[in-house]
DSSP file (Angstrom, degrees, kcal/mol; ACC not computed):
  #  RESIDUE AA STRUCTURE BP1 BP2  ACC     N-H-->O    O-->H-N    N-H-->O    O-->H-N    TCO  KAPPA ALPHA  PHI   PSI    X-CA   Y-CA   Z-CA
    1    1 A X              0   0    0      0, 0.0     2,-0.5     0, 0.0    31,-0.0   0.000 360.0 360.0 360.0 139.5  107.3   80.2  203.1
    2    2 A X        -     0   0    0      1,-0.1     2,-0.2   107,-0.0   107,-0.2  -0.701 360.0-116.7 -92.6 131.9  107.6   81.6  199.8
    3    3 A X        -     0   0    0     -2,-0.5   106,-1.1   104,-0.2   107,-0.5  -0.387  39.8-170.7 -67.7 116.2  110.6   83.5  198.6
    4    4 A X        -     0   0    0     28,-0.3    31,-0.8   104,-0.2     2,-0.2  -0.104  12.1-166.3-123.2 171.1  109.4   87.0  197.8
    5    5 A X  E     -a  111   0A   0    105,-0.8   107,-2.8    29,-0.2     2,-0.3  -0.693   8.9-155.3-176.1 150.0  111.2   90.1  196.0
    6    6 A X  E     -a  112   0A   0    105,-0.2    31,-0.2    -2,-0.2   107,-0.1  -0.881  10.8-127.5-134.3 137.2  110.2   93.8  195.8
    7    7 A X    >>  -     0   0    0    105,-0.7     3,-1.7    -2,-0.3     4,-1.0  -0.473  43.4 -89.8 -87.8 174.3  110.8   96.7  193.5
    8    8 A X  H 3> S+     0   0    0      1,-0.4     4,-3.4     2,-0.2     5,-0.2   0.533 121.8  59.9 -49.2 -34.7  112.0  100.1  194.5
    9    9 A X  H 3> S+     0   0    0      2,-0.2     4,-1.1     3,-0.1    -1,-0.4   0.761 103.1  54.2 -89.9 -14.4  108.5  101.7  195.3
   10   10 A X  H X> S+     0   0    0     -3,-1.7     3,-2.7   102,-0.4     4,-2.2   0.978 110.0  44.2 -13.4 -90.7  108.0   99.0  197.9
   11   11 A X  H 3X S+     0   0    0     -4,-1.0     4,-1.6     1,-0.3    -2,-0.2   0.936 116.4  54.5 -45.6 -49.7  111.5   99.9  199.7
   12   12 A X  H 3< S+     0   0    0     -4,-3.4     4,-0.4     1,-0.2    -1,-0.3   0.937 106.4  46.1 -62.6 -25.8  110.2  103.7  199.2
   13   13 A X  H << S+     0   0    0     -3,-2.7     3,-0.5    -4,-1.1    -1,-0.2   0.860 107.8  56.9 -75.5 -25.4  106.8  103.4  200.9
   14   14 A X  H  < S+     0   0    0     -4,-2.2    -1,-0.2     1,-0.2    -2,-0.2   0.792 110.6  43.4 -76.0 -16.6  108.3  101.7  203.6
   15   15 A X  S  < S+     0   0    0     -4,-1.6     2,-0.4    -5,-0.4    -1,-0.2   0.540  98.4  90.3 -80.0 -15.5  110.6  104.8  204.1
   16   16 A X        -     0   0    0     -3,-0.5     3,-0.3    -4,-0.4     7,-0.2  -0.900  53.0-169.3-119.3 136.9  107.8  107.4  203.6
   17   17 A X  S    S+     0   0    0     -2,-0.4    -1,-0.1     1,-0.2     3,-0.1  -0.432  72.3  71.2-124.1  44.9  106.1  108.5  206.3
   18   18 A X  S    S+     0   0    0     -5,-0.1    -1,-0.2    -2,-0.1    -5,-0.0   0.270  93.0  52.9-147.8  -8.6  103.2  110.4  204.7
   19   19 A X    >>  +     0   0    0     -3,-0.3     4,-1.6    -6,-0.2     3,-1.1  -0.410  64.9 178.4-131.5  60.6  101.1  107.4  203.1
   20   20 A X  T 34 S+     0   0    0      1,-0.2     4,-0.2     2,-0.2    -1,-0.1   0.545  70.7  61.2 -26.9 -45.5  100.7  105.4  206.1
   21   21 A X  T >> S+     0   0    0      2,-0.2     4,-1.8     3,-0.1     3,-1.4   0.962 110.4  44.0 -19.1 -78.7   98.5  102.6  204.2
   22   22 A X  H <> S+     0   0    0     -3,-1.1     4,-1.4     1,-0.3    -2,-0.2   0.911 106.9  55.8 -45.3 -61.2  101.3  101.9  202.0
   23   23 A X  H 3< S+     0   0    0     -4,-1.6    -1,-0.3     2,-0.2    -3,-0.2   0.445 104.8  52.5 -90.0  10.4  103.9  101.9  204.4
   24   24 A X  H X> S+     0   0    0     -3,-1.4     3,-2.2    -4,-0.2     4,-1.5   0.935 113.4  45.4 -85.2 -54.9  102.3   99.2  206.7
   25   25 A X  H 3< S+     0   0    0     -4,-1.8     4,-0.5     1,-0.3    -2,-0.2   0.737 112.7  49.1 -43.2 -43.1  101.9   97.1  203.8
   26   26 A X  T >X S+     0   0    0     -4,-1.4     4,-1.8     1,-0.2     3,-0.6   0.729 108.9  54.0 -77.9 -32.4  105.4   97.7  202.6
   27   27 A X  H <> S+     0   0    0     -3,-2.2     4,-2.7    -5,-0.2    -1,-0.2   0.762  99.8  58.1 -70.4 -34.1  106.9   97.1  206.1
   28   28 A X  H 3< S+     0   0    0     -4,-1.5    -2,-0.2     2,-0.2    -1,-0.2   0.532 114.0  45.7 -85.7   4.8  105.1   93.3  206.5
   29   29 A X  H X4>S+     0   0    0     -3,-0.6     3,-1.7    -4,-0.5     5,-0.6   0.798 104.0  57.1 -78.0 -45.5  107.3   92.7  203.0
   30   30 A X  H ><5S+     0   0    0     -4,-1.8     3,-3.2     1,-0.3     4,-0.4   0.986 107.0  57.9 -51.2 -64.6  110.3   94.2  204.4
   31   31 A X  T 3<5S+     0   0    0     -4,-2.7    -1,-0.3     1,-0.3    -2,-0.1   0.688  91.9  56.9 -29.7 -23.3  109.7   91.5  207.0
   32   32 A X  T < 5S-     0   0    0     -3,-1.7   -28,-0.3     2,-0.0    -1,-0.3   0.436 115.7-112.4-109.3  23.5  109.8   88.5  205.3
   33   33 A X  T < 5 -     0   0    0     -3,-3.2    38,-0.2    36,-0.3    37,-0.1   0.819  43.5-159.3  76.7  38.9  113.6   89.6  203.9
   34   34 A X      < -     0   0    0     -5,-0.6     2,-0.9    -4,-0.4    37,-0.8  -0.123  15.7-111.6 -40.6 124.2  112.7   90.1  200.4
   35   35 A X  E     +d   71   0B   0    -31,-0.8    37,-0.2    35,-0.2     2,-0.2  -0.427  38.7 171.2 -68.2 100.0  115.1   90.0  197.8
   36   36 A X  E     -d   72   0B   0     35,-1.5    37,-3.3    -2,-0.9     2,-0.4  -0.479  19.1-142.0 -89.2 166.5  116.0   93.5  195.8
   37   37 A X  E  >  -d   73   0B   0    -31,-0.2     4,-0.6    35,-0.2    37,-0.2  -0.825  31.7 -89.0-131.0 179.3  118.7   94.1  193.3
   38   38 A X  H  > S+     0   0    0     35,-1.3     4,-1.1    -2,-0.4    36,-0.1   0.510 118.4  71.6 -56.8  -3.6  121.3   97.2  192.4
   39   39 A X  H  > S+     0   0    0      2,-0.2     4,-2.1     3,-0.1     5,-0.5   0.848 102.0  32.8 -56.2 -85.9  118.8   98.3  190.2
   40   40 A X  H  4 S+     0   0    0      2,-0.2     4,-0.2     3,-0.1    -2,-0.2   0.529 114.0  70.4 -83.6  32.5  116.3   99.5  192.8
   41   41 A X  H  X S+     0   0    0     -4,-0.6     4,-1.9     2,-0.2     5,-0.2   0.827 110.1  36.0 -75.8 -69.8  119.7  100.4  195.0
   42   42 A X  H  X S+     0   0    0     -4,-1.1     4,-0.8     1,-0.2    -2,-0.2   0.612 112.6  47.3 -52.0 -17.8  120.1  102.8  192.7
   43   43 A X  H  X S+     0   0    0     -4,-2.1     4,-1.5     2,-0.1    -1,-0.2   0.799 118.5  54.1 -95.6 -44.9  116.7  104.0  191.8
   44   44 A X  H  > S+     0   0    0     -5,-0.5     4,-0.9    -4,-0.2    -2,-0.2   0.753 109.0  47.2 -28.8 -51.6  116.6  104.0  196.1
   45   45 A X  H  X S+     0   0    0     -4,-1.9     4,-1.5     2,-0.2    -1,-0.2   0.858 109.1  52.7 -70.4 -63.1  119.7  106.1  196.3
   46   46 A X  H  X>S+     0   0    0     -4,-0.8     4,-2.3     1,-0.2     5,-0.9   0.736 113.7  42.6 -80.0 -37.9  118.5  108.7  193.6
   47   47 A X  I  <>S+     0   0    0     -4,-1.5     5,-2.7     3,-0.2     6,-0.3   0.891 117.8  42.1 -60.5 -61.4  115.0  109.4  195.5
   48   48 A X  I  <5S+     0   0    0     -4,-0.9     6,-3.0    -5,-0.2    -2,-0.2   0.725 125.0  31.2 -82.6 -22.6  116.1  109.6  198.6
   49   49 A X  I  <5S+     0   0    0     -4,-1.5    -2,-0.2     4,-0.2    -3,-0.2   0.881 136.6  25.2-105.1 -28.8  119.3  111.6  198.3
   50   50 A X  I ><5S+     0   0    0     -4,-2.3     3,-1.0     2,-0.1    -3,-0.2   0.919 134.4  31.6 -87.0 -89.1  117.8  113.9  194.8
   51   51 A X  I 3 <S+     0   0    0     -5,-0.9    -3,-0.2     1,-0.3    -4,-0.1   0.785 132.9  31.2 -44.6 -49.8  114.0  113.8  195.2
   52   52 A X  T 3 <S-     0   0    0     -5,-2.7    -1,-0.3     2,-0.1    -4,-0.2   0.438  93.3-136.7 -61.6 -25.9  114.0  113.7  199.4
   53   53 A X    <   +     0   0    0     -3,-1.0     2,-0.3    -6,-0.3    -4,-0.2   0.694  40.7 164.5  19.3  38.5  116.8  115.5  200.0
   54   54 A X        -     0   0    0     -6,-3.0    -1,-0.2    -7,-0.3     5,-0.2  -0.557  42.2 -98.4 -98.1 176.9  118.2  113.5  202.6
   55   55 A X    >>  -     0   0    0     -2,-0.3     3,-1.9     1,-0.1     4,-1.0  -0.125  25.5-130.2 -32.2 125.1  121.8  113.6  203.9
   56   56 A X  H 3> S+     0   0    0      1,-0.3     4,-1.7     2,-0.2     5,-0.2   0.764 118.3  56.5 -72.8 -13.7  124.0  111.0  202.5
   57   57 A X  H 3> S+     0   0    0      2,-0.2     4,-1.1     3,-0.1    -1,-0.3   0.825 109.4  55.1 -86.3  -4.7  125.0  110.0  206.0
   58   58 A X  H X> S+     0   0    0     -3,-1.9     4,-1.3     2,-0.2     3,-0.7   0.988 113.2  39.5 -37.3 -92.3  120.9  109.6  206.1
   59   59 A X  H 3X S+     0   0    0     -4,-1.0     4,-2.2     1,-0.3     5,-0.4   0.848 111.6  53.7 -57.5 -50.7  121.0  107.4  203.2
   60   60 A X  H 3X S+     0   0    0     -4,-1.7     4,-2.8     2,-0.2    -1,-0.3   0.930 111.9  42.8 -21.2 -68.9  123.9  105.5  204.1
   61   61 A X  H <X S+     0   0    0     -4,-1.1     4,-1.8    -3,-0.7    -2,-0.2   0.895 119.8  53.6 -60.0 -46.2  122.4  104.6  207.8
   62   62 A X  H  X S+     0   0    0     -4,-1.3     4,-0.7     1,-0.3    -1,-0.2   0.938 115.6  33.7 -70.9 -81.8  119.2  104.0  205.4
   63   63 A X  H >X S+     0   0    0     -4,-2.2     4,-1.9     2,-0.2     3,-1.1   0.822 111.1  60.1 -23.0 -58.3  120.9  101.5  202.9
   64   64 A X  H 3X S+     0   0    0     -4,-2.8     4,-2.0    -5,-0.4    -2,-0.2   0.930 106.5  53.8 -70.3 -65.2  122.9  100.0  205.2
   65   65 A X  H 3< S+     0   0    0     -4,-1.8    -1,-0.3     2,-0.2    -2,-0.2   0.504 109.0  38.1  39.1 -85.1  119.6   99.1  206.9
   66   66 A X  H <X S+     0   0    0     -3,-1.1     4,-1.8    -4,-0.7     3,-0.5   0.751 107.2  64.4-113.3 -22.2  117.5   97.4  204.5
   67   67 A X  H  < S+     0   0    0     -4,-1.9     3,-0.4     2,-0.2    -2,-0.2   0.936 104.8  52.3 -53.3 -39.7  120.5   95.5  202.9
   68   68 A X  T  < S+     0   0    0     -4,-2.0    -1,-0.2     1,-0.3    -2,-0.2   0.798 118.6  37.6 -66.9 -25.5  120.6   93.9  206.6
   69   69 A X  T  4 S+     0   0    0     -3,-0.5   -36,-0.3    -4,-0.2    -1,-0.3   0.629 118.6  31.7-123.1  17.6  117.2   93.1  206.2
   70   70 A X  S  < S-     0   0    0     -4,-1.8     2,-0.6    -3,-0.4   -35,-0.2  -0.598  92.2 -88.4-118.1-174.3  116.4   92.0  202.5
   71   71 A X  E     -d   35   0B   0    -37,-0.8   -35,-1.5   -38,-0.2     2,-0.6  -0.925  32.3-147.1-113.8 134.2  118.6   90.3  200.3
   72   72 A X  E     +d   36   0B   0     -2,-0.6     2,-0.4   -37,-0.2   -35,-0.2  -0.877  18.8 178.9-106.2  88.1  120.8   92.4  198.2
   73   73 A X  E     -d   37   0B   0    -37,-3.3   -35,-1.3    -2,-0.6     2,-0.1  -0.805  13.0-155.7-105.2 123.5  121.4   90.8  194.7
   74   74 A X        -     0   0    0     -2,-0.4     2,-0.5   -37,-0.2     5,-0.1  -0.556  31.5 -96.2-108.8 160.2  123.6   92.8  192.3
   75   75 A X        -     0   0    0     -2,-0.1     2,-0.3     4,-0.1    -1,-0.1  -0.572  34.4-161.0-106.4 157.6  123.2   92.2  188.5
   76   76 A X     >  -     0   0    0     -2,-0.5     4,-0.5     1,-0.1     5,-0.3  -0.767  41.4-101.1-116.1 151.8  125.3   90.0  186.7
   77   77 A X  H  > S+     0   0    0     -2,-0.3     4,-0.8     1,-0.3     5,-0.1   0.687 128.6  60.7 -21.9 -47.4  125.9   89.7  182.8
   78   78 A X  H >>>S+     0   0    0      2,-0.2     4,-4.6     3,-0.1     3,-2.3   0.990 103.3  47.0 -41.3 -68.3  123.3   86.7  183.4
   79   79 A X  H >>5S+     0   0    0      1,-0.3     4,-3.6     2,-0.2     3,-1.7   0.737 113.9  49.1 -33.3 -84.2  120.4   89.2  184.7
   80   80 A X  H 3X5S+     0   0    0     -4,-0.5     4,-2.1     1,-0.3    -1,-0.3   0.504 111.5  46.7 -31.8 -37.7  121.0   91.4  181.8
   81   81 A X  H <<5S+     0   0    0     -3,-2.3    -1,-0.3    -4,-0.8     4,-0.2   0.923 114.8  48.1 -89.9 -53.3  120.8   88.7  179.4
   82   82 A X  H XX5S+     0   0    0     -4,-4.6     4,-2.6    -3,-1.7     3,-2.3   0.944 110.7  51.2 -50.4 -53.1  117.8   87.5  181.1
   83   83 A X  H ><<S+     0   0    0     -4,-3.6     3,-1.1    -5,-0.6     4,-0.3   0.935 105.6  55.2 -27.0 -76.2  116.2   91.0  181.1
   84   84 A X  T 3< S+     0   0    0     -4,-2.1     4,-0.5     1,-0.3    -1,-0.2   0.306 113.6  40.8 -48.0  -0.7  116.7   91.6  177.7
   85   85 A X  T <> S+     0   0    0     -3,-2.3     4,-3.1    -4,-0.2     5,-0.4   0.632 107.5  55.3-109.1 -27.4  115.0   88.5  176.9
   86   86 A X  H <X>S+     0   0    0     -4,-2.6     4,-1.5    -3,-1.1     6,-0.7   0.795 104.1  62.0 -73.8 -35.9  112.7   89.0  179.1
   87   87 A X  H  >5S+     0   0    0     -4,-0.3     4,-2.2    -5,-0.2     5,-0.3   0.947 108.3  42.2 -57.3 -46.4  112.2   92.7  177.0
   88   88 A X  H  45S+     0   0    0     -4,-0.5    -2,-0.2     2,-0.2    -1,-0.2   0.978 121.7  43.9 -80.7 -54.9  111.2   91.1  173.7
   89   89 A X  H  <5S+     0   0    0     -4,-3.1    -3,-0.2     1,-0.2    -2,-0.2   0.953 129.1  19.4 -89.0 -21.3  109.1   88.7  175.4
   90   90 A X  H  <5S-     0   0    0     -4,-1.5    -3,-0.2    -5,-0.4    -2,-0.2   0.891  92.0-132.2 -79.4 -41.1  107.2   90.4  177.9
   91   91 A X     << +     0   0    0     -4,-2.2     2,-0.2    -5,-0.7    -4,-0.2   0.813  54.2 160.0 103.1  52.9  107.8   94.2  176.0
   92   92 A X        -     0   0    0     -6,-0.7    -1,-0.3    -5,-0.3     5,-0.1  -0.611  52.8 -93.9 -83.1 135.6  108.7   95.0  179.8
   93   93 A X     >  -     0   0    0     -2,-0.2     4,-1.9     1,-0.1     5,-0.1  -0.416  43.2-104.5 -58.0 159.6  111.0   98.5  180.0
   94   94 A X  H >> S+     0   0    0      1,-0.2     4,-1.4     2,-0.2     3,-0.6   0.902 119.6  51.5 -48.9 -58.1  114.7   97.5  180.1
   95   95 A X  H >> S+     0   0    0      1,-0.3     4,-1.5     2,-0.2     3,-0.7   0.861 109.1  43.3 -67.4 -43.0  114.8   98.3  183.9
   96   96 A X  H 3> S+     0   0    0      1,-0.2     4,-2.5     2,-0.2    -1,-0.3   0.793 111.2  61.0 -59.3 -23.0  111.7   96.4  185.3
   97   97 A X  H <X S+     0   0    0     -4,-1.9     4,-2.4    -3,-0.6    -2,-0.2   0.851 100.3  46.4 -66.6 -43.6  112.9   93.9  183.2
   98   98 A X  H <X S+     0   0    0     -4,-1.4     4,-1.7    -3,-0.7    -1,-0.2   0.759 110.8  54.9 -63.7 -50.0  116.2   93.8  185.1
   99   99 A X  H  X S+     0   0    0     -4,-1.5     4,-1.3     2,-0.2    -2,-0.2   0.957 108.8  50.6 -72.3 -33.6  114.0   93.7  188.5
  100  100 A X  H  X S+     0   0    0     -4,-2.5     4,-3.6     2,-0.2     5,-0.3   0.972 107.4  56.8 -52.2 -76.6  112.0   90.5  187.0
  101  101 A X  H  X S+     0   0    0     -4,-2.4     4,-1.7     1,-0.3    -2,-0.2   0.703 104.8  48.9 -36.1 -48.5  115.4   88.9  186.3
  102  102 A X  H  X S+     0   0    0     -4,-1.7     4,-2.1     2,-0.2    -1,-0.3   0.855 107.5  49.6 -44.5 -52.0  116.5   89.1  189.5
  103  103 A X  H  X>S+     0   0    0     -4,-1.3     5,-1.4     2,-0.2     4,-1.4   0.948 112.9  50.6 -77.3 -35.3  113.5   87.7  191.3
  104  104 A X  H ><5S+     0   0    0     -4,-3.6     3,-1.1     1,-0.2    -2,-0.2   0.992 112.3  46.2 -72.2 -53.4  113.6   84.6  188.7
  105  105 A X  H 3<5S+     0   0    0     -4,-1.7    -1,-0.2    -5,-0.3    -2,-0.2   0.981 111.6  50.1 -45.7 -37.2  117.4   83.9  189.3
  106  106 A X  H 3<5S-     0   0    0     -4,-2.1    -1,-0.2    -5,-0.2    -2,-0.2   0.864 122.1-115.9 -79.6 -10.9  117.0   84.2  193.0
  107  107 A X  T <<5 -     0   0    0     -4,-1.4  -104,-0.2    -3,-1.1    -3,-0.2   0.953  49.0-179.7  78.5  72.8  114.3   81.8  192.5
  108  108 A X      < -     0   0    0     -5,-1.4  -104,-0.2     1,-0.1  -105,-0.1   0.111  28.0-162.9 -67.4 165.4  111.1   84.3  193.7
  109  109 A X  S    S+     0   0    0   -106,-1.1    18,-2.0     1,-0.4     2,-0.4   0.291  77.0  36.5-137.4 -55.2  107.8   82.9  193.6
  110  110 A X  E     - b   0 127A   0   -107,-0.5  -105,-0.8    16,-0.2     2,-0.7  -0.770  59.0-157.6 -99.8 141.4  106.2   87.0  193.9
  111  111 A X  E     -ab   5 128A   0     16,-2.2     2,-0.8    -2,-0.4    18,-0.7  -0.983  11.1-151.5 -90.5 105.1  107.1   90.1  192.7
  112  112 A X  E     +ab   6 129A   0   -107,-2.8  -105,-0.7    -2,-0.7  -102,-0.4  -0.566  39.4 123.1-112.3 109.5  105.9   92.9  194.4
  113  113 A X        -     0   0    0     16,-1.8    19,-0.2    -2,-0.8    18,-0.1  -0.698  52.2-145.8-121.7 168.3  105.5   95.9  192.3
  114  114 A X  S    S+     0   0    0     -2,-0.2     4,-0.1    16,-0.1    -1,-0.1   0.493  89.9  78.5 -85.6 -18.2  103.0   98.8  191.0
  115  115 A X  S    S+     0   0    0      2,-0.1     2,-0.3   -19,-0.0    15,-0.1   0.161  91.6  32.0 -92.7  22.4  104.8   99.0  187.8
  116  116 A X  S    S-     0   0    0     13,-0.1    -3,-0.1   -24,-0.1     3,-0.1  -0.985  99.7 -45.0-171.5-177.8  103.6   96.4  186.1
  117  117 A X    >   -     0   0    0     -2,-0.3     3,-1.0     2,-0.1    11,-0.2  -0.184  57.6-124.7 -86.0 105.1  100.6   93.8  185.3
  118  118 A X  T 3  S+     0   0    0      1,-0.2     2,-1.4    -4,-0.1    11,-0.2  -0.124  95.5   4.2 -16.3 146.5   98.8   92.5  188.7
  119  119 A X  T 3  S+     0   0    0      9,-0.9    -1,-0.2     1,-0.2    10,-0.1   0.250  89.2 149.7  63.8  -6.5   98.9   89.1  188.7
  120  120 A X    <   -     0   0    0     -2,-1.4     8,-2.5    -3,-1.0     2,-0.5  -0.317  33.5-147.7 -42.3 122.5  101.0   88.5  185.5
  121  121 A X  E     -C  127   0A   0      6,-0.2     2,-0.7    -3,-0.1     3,-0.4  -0.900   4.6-149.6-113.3 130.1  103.0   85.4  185.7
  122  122 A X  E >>  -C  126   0A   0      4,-2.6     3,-2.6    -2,-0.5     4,-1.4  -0.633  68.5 -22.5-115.8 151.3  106.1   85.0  184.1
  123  123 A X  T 34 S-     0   0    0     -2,-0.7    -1,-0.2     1,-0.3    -2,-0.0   0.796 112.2 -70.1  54.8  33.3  107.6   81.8  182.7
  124  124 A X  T 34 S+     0   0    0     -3,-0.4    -1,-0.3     2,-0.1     3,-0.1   0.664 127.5  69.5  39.8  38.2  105.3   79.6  185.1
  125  125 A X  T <4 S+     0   0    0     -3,-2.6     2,-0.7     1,-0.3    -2,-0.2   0.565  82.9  54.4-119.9 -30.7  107.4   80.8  188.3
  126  126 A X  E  <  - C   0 122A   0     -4,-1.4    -4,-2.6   -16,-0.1     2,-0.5  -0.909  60.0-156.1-118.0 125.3  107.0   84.1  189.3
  127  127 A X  E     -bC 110 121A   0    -18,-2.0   -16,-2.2    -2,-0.7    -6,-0.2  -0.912  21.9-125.7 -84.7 116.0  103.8   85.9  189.9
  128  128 A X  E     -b  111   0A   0     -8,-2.5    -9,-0.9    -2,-0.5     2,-0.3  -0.204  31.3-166.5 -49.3 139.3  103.5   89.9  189.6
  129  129 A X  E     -b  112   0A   0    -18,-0.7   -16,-1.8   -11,-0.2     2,-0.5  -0.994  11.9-164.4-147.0 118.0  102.1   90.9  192.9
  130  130 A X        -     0   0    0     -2,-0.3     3,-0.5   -18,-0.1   -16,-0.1  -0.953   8.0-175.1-114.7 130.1  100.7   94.8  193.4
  131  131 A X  S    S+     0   0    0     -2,-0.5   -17,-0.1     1,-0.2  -106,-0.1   0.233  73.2  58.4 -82.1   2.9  100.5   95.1  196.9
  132  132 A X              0   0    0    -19,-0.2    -1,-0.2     1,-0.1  -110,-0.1   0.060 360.0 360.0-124.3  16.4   98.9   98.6  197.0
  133  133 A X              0   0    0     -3,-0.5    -1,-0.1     0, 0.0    -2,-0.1   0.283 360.0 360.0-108.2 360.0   95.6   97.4  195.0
């Protein structure tokens, strides 16, 4: 099985219970323990406690949660380095760039995002995956 990772609007469709479509697909990802990084913790965080309004003892239980069932990879000085290389050559924003970087260190084979080019591969390992297409 191939080692997967998912950006932040994955982990939010699987949380939102108003585009039903989405949030089966986003639930059979969650399943196979996909790797995310502090990037879309944070983009996660800001949605759910800003946009959502929910409780922070909500988001906790909620956090606490999908870290137990994905892999939680925080970035390091590497990622960053990687991003940013990743910026010039891909002309990805700084942040997706950051979410890319992660999935190639953890050594991903898919990305699955909306934000960026179906089926794009970067650096012959990782294939760009929109799951919602």
């Amino acid at each position: 099985m191939s080692k997967i990772a998912v950006d932040t609007n994955v982990l939010l469709y699987f949380l939102d219970t108003s585009i039903d479509q989405r949030r089966t697909k986003a639930a059979e990802l969650i399943l196979l323990h996909p790797v995310f990084n502090s990037q879309s913790l944070s983009e996660l965080i800001n949605v759910l406690n800003r946009r959502w309004k929910f409780p922070k003892d909500s988001v906790i239980e909620i956090i606490s949660r999908l870290m137990k069932e994905c892999q939680y990879v925080p970035i390091s000085d590497q990622t960053i380095g990687i991003g940013f290389e990743l910026v010039e050559k891909y002309d990805f924003q700084i942040f997706d760039a950051f979410i890319v970087a992660t999935a190639l260190e953890s050594g991903c084979e898919f990305l699955y995002t909306e934000d960026l080019q179906n089926g794009l591969v970067i650096d012959k390992r990782l294939t760009i995956i929109n799951p919602f297409v």
